[in-house]
C-alpha positions as CSV (number, residue, x, y, z in Angstrom):
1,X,-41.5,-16.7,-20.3
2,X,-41.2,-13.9,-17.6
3,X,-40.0,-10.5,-18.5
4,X,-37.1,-9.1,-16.2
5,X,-38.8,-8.3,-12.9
6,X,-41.5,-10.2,-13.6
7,X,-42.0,-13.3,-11.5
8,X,-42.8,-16.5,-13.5
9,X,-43.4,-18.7,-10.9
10,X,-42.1,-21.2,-11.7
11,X,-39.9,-22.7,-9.3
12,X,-38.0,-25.9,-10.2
13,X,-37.4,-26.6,-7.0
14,X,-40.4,-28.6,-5.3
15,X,-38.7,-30.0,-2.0
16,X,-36.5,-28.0,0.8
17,X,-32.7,-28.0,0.5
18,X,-30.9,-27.2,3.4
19,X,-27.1,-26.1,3.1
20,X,-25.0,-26.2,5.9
21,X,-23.5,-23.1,7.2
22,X,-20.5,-22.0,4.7
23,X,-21.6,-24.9,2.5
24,X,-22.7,-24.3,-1.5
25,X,-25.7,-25.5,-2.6
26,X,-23.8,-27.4,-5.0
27,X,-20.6,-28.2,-3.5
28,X,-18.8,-25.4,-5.6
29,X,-16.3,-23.2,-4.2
30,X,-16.7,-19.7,-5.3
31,X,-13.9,-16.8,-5.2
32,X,-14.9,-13.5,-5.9
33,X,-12.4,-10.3,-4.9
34,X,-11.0,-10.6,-1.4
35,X,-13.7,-13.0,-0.9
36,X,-15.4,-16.2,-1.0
37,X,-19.3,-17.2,-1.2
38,X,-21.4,-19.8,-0.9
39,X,-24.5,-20.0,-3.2
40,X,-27.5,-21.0,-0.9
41,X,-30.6,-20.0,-3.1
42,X,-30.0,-20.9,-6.7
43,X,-32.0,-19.0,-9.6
44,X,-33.5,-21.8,-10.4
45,X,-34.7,-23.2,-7.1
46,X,-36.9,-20.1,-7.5
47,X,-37.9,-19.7,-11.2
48,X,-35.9,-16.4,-11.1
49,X,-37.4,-14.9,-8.3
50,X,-34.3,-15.1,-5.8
51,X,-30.7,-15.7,-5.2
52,X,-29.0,-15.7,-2.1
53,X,-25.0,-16.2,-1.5
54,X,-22.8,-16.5,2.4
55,X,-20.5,-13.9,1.4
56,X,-17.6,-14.5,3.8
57,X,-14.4,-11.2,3.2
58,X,-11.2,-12.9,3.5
59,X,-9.5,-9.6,4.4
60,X,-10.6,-5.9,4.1
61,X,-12.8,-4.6,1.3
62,X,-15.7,-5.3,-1.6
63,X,-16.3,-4.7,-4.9
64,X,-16.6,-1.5,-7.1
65,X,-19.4,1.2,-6.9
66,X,-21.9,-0.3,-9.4
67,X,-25.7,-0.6,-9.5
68,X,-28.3,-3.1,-10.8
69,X,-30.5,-2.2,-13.4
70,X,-33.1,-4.8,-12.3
71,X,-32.3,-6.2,-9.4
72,X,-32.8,-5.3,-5.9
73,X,-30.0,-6.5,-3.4
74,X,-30.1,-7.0,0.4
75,X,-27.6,-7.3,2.7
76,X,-27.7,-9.2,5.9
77,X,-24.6,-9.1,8.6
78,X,-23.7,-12.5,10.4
79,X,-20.0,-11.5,11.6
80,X,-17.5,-8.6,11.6
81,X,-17.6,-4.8,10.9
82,X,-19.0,-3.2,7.1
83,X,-19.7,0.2,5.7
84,X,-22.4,0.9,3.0
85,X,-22.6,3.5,0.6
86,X,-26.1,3.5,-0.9
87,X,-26.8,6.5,-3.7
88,X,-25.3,9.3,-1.3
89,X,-26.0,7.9,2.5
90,X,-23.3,6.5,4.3
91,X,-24.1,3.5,7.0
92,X,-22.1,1.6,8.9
93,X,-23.3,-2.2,9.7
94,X,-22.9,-4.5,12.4
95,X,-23.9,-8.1,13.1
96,X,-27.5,-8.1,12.6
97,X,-28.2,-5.2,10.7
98,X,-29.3,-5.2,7.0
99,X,-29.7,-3.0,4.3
100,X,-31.3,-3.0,1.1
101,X,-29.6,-1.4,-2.1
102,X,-32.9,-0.9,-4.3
103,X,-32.6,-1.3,-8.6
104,X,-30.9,2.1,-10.3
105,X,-29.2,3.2,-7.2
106,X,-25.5,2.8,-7.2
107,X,-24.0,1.3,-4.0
108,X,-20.6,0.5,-2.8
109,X,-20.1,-1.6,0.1
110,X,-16.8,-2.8,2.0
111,X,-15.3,-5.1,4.9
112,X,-13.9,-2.4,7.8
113,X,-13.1,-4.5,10.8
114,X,-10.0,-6.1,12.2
115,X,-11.3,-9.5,11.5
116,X,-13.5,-11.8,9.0
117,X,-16.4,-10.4,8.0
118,X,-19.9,-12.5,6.7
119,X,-23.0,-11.5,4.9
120,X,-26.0,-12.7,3.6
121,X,-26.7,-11.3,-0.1
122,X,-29.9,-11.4,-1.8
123,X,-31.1,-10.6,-5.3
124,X,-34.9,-10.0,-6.3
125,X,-35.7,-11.0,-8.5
126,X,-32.6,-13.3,-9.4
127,X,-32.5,-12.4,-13.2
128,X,-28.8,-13.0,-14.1
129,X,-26.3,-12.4,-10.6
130,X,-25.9,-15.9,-10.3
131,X,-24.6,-16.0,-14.3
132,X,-22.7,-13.1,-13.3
133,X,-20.8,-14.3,-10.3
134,X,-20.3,-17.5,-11.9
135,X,-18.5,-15.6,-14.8
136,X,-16.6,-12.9,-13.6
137,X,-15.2,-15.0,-11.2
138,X,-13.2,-16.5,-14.1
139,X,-11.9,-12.8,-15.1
140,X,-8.7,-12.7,-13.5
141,X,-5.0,-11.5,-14.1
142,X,-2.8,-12.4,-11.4
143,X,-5.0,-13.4,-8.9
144,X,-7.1,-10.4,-9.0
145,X,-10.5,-10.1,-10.1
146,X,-11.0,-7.8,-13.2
147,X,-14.0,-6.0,-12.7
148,X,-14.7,-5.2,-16.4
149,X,-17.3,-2.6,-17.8
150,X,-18.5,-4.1,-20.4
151,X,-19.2,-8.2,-17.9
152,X,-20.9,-5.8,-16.3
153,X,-23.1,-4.3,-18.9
154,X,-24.0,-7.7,-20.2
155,X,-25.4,-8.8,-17.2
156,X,-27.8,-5.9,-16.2
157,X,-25.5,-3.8,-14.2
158,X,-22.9,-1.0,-14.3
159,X,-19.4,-0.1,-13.2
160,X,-19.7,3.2,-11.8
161,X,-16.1,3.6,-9.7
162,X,-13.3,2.0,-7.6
163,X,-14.3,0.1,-4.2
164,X,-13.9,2.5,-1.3
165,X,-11.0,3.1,0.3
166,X,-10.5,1.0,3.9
167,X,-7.4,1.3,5.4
C-alpha cells in the first residue's frame, strides 16, 4: 500500500488508451460549476500517481480559493482567456501557457474571456481528486454546485474563500 505522495507503482493500466478530444475516458459526462470535464487519466490507469481532466468553462469563472494538502495541480491552456491566483502572485494565462499550483499553497483560478475557455488539469500524485470530482459533483441545490467545507476536508483539501470576481 502507498502512503499519500508516495508512488506505488502500480499501474493497472498495461496498454494505451486514447480519448478523443472532449471525450471521457469512460463515456461519463461530468458537470462541475460553470463547467464541464472530461476525465482523460484515471487514478487508476496510474496506480495513483496521476489524474488528468479537459476542463472546458461553459461561461465565466472557476471554483473557490482552496488548496491541496497533497496534491500538486497543473494547468495547461488549450482555448480562451484565464487568470491565476497562486498563494499571492497574480498571472494571467493564454493558450499555451501553464502553471503549476504546488501542495499547501492556496490557489484560485477563473475563466476571463469573452468566449469558451479549455484546460488541461493534472494532479500528482492522483490521491483522491478523482473521488472528489466524482462526489461533489452530486452536491447541488438548484443547479449550483455547493462547495462544502467539510467535502472538502474529507478529501485532502481546503475551502479557503469565494471564486474571484470576473465581471
Amino acid at each position: 500500500m502507498a502512503l499519500i505522495g508516495q508512488s506505488s507503482n502500480t499501474p493497472t493500466t498495461t496498454k494505451a488508451v486514447r480519448v478523443a478530444n472532449g471525450e471521457d475516458r469512460l463515456g461519463e459526462h461530468h458537470a462541475i460549476g460553470v463547467s464541464s470535464t472530461a476525465f482523460k487519466v484515471l487514478t487508476q490507469d496510474t496506480g495513483g500517481d496521476l489524474f488528468i481532466m479537459q476542463h472546458a468553462n461553459l461561461k465565466k469563472g472557476g471554483p473557490p480559493r482552496h488548496l491541496h494538502h497533497n496534491e500538486d495541480e497543473w494547468f495547461y491552456v488549450l482555448e480562451g482567456d484565464y487568470i491565476a491566483e497562486i498563494g499571492t502572485e497574480r498571472f494571467q494565462l493564454k493558450p499555451g501557457d501553464s502553471i503549476l499550483a504546488p501542495r499547501g499553497v492556496p490557489h484560485v483560478w477563473a475563466s476571463v474571456g469573452e468566449g469558451p475557455g479549455k484546460m488541461l488539469i493534472a494532479f500528482a500524485p492522483a490521491n483522491k481528486m478523482e473521488s472528489f470530482f466524482r462526489d461533489n459533483a452530486k452536491r447541488r441545490k438548484d443547479g449550483d454546485y455547493l462547495n462544502e467545507a467539510a467535502v472538502y476536508h474529507a478529501y485532502g483539501l481546503e475551502l479557503l474563500g469565494p471564486p474571484l470576481s470576473v465581471g
